[in-house]
C-alpha positions in Angstrom: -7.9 16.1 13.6 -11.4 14.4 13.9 -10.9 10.3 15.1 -9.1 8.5 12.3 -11.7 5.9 10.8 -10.3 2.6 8.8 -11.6 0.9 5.9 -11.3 -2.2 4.2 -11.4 -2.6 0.2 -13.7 0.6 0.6 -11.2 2.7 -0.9 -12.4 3.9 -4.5 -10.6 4.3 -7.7 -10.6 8.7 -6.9 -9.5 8.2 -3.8 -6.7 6.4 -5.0 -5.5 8.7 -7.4 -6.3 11.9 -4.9 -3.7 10.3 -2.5 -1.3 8.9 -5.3 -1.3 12.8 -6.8 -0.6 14.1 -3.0 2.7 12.4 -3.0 3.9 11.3 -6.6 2.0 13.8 -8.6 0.3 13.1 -11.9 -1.7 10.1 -11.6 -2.5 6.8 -13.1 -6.1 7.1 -15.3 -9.3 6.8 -14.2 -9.7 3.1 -16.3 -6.5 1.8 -14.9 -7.0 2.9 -11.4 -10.6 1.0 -11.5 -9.0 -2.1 -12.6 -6.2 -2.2 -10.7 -8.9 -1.7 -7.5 -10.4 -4.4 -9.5 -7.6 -6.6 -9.0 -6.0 -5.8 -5.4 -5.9 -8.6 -2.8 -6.6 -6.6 -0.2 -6.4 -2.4 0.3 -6.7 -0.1 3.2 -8.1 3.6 3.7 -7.6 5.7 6.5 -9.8 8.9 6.6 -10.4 11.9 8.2 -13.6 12.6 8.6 -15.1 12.4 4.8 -11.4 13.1 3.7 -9.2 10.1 2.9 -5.9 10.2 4.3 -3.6 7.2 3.6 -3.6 4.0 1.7 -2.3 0.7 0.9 -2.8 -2.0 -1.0 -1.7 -6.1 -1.0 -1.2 -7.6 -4.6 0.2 -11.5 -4.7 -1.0 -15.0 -5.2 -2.6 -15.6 -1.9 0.1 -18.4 -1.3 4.1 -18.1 -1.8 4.2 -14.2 -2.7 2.4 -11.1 -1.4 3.7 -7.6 -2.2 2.8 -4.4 -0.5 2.0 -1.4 -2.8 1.0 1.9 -2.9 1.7 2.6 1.0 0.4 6.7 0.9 0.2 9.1 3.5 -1.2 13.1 3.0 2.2 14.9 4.1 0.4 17.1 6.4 -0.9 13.5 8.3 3.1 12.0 8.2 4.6 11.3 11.3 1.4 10.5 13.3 1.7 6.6 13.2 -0.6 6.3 10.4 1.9 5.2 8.0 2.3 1.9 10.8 -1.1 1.4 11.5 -1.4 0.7 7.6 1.8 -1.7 7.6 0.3 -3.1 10.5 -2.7 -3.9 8.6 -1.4 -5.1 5.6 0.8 -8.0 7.7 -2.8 -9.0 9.5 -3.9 -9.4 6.1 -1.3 -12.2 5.3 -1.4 -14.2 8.8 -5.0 -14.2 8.5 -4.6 -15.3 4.8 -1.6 -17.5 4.5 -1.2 -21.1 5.2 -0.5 -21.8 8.8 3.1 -23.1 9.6 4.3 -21.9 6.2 6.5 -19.1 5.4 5.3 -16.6 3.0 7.4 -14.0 1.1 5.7 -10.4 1.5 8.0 -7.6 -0.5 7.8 -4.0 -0.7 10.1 -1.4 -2.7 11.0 1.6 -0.8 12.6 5.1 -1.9 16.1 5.1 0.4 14.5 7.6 2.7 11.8 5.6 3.7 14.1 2.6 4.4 14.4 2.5 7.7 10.8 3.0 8.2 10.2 -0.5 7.0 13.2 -2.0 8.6 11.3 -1.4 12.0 8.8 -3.9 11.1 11.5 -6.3 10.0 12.1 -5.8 6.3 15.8 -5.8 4.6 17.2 -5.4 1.9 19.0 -8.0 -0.4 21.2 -7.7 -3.4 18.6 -7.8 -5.9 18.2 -4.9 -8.1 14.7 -3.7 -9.0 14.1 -3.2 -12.7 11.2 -1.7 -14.5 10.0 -1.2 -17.7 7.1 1.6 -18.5 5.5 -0.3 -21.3 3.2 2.0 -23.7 0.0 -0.3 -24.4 -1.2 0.2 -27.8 
């Protein structure tokens, strides 16, 4: 493995949907990926070389709410600290955004394996249940 190289709101609308298919299979389209890069707060790459890596992106109003999607890793680059280095990045991103002396709400959902990954850097659960709706445009 070649140094690791970061970038900021580099990360293209491929790239996205080459990591999102690494983990998740089938991807989001080409249009919706591109507006939805369109549309991030703030999103970080990590690559290898030419070859990205990992991702994550930062949705949220800039004020009261900020919400951490898309956190991917390649499996073959999991448990290397890449996976922190982008959490890591992504909570920069709000103190160096956010109102000073406020607190701001920053939410993520997690599969129940991953869990405890994010507890380390302080997140918990709560008694909210996340619902979802797959709604067909037409």
């Amino acid at each position: 493995m070649k140094d690791l190289i970061t970038k900021y709101n580099a990360l293209t609308a491929e790239e996205f949907i080459i990591l999102w298919e690494s983990v998740w299979g089938g991807g989001p389209t080409i249009e919706q990926t591109k507006l939805a890069m369109n549309h991030t707060l703030f999103r970080v790459s990590i690559y290898d070389g030419d070859n990205v890596i990992a991702m994550a992106r930062m949705i949220g109003d800039m004020g009261l709410n900020y919400y951490i999607k898309d956190v991917v890793v390649k499996p073959e680059y999991q448990n290397k600290g890449i996976g922190r280095m982008l959490i890591e990045e992504m909570k920069t991103f709000v103190n160096d955004n956010g109102i000073k002396g406020t607190n701001i709400f920053v939410e993520l959902c997690a599969m129940p394996d991953k869990i405890p990954f994010y507890e380390k850097f302080g997140f918990s659960a709560n008694e909210a249940q996340r619902l979802k709706l797959m709604h067909e445009v037409k």
